[in-house]
N, C-alpha and C positions, 0 to 999 in steps of 0.2 A: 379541445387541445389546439397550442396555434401551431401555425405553420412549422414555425421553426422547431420546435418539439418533433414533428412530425419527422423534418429532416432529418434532427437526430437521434429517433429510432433505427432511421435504414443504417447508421453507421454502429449502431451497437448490435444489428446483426452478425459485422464481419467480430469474429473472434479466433483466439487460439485452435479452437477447436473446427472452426468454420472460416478459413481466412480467404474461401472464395464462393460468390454467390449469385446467382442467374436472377435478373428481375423478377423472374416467375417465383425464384426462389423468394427473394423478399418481400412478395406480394402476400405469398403464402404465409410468412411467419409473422409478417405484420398484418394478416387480414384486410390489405386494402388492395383497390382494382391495379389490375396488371397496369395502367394506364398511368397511375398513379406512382406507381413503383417505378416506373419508365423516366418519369417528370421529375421526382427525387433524386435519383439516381445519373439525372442527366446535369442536375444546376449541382451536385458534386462534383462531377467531372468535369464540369466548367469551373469549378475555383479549385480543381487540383487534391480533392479529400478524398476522391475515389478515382481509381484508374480501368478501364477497362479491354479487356484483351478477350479476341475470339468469342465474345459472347458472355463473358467471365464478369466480374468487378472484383477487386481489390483495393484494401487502403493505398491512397495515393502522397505524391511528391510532399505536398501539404503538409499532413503529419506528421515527418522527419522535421522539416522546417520550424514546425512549433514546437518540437522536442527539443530541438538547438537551442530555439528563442526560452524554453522552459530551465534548462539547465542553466544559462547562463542569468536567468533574471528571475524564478521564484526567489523568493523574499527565505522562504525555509530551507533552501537550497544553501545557499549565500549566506544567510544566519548559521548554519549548521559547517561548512564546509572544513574551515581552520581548525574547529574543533575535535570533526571527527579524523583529518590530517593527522591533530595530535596525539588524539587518543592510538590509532594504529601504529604510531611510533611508536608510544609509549608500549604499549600492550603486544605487539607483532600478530594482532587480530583484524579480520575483515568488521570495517564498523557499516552499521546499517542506517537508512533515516526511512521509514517510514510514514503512509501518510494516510489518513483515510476520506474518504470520500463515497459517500451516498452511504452503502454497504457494502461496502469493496474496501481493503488495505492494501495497498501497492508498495514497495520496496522504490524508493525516488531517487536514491541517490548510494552509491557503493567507495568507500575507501577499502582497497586491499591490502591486507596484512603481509608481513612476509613470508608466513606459513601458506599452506595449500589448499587451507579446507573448501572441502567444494559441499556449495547448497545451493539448490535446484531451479530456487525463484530470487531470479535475477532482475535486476530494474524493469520496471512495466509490468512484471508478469503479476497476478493475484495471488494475494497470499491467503493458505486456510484461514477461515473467521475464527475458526474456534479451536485451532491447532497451534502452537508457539511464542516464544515468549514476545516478541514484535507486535501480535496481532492481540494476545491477552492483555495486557498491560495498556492496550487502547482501549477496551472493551472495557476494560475495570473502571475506565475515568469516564464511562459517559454516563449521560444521566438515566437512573432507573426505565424510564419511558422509553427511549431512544434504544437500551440495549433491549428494553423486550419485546419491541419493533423488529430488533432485527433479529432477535432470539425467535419468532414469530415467523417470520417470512422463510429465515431458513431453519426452522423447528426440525427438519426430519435430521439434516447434516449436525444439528448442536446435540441432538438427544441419543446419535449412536456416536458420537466424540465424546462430548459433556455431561450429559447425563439431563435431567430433567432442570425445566426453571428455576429450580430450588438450590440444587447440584450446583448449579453454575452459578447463580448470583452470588450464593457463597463464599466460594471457589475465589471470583473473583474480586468481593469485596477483603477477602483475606489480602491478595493481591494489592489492591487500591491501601489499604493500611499497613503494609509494606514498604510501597513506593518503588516497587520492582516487581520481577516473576523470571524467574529462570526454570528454561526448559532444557530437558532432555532428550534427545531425538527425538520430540515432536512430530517436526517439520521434514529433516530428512536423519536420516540413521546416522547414528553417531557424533552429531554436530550438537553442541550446548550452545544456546542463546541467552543473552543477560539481557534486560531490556529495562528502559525506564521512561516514563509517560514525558512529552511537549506540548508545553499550552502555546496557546496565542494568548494578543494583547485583547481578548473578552471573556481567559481565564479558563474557556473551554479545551478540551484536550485538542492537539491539534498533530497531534501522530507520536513516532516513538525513536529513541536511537538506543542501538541493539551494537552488543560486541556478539560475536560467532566464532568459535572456534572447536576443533575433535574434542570430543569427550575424553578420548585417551590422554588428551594433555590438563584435563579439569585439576588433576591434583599439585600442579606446578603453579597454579596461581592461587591466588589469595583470595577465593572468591568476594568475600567482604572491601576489598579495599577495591578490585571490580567495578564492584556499585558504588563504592562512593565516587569515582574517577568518573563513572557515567552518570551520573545525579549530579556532581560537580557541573562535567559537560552540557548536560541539558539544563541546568542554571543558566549557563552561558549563552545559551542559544534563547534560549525564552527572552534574557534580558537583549538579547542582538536583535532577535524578530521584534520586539516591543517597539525599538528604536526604530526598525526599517521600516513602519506601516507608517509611522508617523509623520504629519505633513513639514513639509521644508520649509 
């Protein structure tokens, strides 16, 4: 493993649920000498990625700064922004942009609706793998191999949600021959999600945009014409992302 791997293990220690950790601590969960954990830990807090207080570590200054830098210049960000503007006009719905990475789906960017609906997982936070229409709808478009890698790693979380590898390929190839997947309180109670797949320019999925809004209001819209306004949308954005990677 090189070095720099090594680094960014100690920083995939701090999380939601552990967002403060003692060297000794990090020595422990990564299995390397306290010494070592000491040295990692110390060239973070010299370029500002971990902050340390009392004896403590925390993410530092750093990662706000690259979140600013990430907002204003992801290419998916930027390709997606106008469109999901328009969409929440049009619609008076919170729109979503979604994105995955490794085996993790994150929520990247939020347009608010003028309605209230409140759901849980807000920008940064992780979204269930195998819960909602956001996170199914990316899982439908990868490749056989890739989802049963990750159906695989987290097998126990997909088989009391999903049901067995059968279950779920299924499931989700119905999905994939849709071109959508709309959930019902999935994710958090009462909130319905539409959702529809984003490629990049080599065709592979490249995350998802999601309208959100109470289920109580499901019968005031049209769901069909929903999906086409967001299949519309994510046209838009695939042909915008194509354009942006592309050299000047």
């Amino acid at each position: 493993m090189s070095q720099l791997n090594k680094v960014l293990q100690v920083l995939a220690v701090f999380t939601e649920e552990r967002p403060f950790s003692s060297a000794e601590e990090v020595a422990a969960r990564l299995d390397i000498p306290r010494t070592t954990a000491f040295r990692h830990l110390n060239q973070l807090c010299e370029s500002g990625f971990v902050t340390r207080q009392s004896g403590r570590y925390s993410l530092g200054p750093r990662i706000i700064q690259l979140d600013y830098l990430m907002r204003r210049n992801d290419p998916l960000i930027n390709a997606s922004r106008q469109v999901m503007q328009s969409l929440s006009a049009a619609t008076h719905c919170s729109v979503l942009l979604s994105s995955l990475f490794g085996d993790q789906i994150l929520n990247i960017h939020h347009e608010a609706g003028s309605d209230t609906t409140h759901f849980s997982y807000v920008r940064g936070r992780g979204l269930p793998l195998f819960r909602g229409a956001a996170s199914k709808i990316i899982l439908a478009h990868l490749t056989s191999a890739r989802l049963r890698s990750i159906y695989d790693k987290h097998q126990e979380e997909a088989h009391a949600i999903a049901g067995d590898w059968r279950t779920l390929s299924d499931s989700l190839r119905q999905s994939r021959k849709n071109g959508c997947y709309i959930s019902h309180g999935e994710v958090d109670e009462g909130v319905t999600g539409i959702a529809v797949p984003l490629f990049g320019d080599d065709g592979l999925v490249a995350g998802s945009l999601s309208l959100v809004f109470e289920s109580q209001r499901a019968g005031l819209f049209n769901t069909e014409l929903l999906v086409r306004m967001l299949q519309q949308g994510g046209q838009a954005i695939n042909e915008a992302l194509a354009q942006a990677v592309q050299p000047s």
